[in-house]
C-alpha positions in Angstrom: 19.0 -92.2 38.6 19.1 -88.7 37.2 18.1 -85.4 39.6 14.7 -84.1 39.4 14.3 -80.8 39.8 10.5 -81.0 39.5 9.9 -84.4 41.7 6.8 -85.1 42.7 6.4 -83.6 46.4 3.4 -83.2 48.9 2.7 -79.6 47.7 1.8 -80.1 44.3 -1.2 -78.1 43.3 -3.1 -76.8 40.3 -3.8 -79.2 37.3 -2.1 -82.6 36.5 -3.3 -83.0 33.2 -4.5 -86.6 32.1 -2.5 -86.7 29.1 -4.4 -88.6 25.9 -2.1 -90.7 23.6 -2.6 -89.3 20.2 -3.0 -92.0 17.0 -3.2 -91.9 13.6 -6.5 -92.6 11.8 -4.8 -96.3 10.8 -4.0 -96.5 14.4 -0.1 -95.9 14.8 1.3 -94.0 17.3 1.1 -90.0 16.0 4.7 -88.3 17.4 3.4 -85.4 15.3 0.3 -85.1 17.5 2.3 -86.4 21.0 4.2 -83.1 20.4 1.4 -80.9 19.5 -0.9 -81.9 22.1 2.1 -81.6 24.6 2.6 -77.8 23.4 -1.2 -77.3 23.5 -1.5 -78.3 27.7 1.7 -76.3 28.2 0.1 -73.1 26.4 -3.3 -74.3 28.6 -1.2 -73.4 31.5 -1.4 -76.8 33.6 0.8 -77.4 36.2 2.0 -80.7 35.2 1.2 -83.9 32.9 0.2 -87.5 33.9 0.7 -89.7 31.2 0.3 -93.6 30.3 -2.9 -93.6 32.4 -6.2 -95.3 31.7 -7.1 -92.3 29.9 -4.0 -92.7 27.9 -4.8 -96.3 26.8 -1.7 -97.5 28.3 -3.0 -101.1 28.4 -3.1 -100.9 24.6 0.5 -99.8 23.6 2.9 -102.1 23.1 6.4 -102.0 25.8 8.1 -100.0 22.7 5.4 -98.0 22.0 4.9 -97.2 25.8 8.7 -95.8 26.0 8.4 -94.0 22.9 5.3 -92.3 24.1 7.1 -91.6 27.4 10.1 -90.5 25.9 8.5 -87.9 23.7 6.6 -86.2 26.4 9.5 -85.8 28.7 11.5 -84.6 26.3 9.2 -82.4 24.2 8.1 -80.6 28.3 11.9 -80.5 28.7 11.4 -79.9 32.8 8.8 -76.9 32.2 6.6 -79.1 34.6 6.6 -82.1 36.7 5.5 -85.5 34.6 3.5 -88.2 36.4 4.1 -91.3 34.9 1.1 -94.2 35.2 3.1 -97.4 36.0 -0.2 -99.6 37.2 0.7 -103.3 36.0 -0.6 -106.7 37.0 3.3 -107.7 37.5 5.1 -105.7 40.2 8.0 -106.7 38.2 7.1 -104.8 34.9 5.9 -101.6 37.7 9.6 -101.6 38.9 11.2 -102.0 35.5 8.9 -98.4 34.1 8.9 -96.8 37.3 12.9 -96.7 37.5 12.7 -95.8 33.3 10.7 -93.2 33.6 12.2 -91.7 36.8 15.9 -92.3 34.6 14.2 -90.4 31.7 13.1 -87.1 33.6 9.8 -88.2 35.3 8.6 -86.3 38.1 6.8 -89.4 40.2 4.9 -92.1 39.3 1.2 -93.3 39.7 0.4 -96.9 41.1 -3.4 -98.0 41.1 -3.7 -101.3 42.7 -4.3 -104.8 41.3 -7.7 -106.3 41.1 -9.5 -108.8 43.1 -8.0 -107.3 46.9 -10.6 -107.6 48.7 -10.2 -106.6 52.3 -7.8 -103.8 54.4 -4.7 -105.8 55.2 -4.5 -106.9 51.2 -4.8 -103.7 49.5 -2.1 -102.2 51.8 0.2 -105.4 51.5 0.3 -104.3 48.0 1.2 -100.8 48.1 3.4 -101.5 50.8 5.5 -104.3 48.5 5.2 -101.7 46.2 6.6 -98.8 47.8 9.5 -101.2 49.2 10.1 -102.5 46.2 10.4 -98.9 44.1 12.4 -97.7 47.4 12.1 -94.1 48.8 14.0 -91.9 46.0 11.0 -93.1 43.5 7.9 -90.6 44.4 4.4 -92.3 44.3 0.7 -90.9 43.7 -1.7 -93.5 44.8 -4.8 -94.3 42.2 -7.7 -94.6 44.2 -10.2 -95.3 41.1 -11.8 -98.1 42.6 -15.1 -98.2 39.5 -12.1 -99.1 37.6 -9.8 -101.6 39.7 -12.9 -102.7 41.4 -10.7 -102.4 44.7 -11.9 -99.8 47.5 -8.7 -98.4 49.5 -9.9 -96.9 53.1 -9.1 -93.9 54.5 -7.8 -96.0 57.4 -5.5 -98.0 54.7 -4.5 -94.4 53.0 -3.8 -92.9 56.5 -1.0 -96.0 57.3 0.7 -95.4 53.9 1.3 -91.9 54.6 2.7 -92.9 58.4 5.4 -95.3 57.0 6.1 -94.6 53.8 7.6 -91.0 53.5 7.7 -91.6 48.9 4.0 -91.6 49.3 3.4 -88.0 48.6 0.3 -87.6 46.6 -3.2 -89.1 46.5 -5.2 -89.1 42.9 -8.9 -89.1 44.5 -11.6 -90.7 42.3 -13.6 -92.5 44.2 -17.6 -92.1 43.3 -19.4 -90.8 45.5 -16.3 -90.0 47.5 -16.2 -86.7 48.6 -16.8 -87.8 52.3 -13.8 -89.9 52.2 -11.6 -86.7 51.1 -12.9 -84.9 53.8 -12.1 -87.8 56.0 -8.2 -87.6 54.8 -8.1 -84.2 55.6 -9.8 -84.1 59.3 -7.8 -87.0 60.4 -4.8 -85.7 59.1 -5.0 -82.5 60.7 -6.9 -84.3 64.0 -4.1 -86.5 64.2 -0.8 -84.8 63.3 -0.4 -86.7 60.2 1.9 -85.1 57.3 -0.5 -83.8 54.9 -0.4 -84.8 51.2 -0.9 -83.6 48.2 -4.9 -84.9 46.9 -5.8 -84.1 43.6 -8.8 -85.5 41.5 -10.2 -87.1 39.1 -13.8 -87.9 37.9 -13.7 -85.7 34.8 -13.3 -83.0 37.1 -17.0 -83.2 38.0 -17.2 -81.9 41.5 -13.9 -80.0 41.5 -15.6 -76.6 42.8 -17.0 -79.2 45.7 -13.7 -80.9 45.9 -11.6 -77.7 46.3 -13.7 -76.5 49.3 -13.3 -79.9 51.0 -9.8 -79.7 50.4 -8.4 -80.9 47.3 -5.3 -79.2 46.0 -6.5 -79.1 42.6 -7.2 -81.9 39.8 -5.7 -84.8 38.4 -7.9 -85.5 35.1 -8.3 -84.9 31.2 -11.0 -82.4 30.5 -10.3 -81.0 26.7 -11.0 -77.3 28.0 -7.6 -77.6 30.4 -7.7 -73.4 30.6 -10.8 -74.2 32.6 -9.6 -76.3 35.4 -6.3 -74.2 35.6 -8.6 -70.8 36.3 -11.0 -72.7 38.6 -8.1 -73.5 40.3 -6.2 -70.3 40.5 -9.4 -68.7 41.2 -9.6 -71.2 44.8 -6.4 -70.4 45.2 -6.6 -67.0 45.1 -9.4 -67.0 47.9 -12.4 -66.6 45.1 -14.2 -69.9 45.4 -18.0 -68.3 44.0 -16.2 -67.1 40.9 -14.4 -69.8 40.6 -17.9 -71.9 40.4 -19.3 -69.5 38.6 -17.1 -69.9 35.5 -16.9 -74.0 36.0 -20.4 -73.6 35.3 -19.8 -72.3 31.9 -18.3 -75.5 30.9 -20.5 -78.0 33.2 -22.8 -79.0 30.5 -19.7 -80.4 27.9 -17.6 -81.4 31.1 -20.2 -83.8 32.4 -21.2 -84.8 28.6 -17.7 -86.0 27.8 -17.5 -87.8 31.3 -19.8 -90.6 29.9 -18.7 -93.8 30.9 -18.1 -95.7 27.6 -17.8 -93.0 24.6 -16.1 -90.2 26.8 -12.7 -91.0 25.8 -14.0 -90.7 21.9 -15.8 -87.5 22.9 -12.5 -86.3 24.3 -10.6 -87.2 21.5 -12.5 -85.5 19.2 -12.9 -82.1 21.1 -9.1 -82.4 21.1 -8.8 -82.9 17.4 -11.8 -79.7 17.2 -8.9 -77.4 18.7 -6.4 -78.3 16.8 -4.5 -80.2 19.7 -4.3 -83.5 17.5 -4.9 -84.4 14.3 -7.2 -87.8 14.4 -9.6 -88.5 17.1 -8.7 -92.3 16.4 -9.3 -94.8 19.8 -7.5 -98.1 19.5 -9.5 -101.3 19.7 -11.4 -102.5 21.7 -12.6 -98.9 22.1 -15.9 -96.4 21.0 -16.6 -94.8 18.0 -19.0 -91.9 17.7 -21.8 -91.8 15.2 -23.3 -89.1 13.2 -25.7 -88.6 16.1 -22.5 -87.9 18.7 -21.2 -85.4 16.3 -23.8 -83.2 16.0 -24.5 -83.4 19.5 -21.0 -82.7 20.7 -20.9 -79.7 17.7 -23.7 -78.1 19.6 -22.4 -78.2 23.0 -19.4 -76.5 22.2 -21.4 -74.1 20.5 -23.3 -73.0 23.6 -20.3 -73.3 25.7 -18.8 -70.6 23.1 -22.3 -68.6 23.1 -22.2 -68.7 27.3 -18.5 -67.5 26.9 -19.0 -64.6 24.6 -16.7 -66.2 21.5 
């Protein structure tokens, strides 16, 4: 397995971007748009890249397609920033066989979000435990906690034992809803307690980030098509200016919680992409949403205030 210089570690920070797979309006894989949406995040300024995620449509490329994508990114970031790699699979077999790709192609770490129907404790931490034995500790891993999506809910006390015995567990991708309580949890009992702390970044659309950040979060873990945004709200926390750093998310709330919509948000997402020239078809793969004239225009004046409240 080839060196990483940028592998994943418990100090990442700043903005993971959720990385969207671009596709042609006939619904092929778009290289052309892979790389210019790569070059687009890069110029955005985030700190790394999570690709093949739900976001991504992962579940809808085929086991070529999904190590073309792959291969593309990593090579087109060429080690600028770490690369998170979304390996979630209902066989732990076909997790092992991308995880070691991806970390034999350049990725940083990958993601893991667990299998559905576990229902109590002891079974959601069976599985990330055969997991993280399986992958073996030079493979770094970002638990998922997404549980409106898995339909599994991972405890604090379940997150606090697979940071005590498993040292490749390094990063936590927080999107539970409502589930800023539990971050705060992670953090008190970690510093209560002695535990090593790990890196949390989050997801949600990025909805409560300012919240998120005071609580503790290290920065965020999601796809919002204004990425210059979460990277200054971010440096702005960072930089010990949390009211400005609100101040500006603000700005962007009203788009940022209009493109979080469960359902058509990926659409809306794809097409503010395609807007700012970061793709060149807003195309979803079936089964998947598809806006209407209506959507359109609303979306159209969104951005237009957003650009109005910023003084463009």
């Amino acid at each position: 397995m080839a060196a990483q210089q940028n592998r994943l570690n418990e100090q990442a920070q700043g903005v993971f971007i959720i990385a969207a797979t671009p596709f042609s309006d006939d619904g092929e894989v778009d290289l052309y748009s892979v790389d210019s949406l790569t070059d687009f995040y890069l110029e955005k300024g985030v700190t790394g890249f999570t690709i093949l995620g739900m976001m991504g449509e992962a579940p809808k490329l085929s086991e070529a397609e999904t190590t073309l994508v792959m291969e593309r990114i990593l090579k087109r970031v060429a080690g600028k920033v770490p690369v998170v790699v979304g390996v979630s699979n209902p066989s732990n077999r076909n997790v092992e066989r991308l995880s070691k790709e991806a970390m034999a192609l350049g990725a940083a770490g990958v993601m893991v979000a667990p299998v559905a129907n576990l229902k109590t404790d002891d079974q959601v931490y069976g599985y990330y435990a055969g997991i993280a034995n399986l992958l073996g500790k030079d493979i770094p891993i970002c638990l998922q906690d997404f549980p409106q999506a898995t339909g599994v809910y991972t405890s604090v006390a379940v997150i606090n034992r697979l940071i005590d015995e498993f040292s490749q567990v390094v990063m936590l991708k927080h999107e539970d809803f409502p589930g800023m309580r539990k971050l705060s949890q992670v953090r008190e009992q970690s510093e209560k307690e002695g535990r090593r702390r790990i890196s949390i970044l989050v997801g949600n659309g990025g909805l409560f980030l300012p919240q998120e950040m005071l609580r503790g979060a290290d920065g965020a873990m999601t796809g919002f098509a204004y990425p210059e945004m979460l990277v200054q709200v971010c440096d702005l926390f960072a930089n010990g200016q949390p009211e400005a750093a609100e101040d500006l998310f603000n700005v962007y709330l009203p788009l940022l919680r209009h493109e979080f919509q469960y359902g058509i948000g990926l659409a809306l997402r794809k097409e503010t992409l395609r807007r700012r020239g970061a793709i060149r078809s807003a195309f979803v793969r079936k089964p998947g949403p598809v806006l209407d004239k209506n959507d359109h225009e609303e979306l159209g004046r969104l951005i237009q205030r957003q650009d109005i409240a910023l003084g463009k």
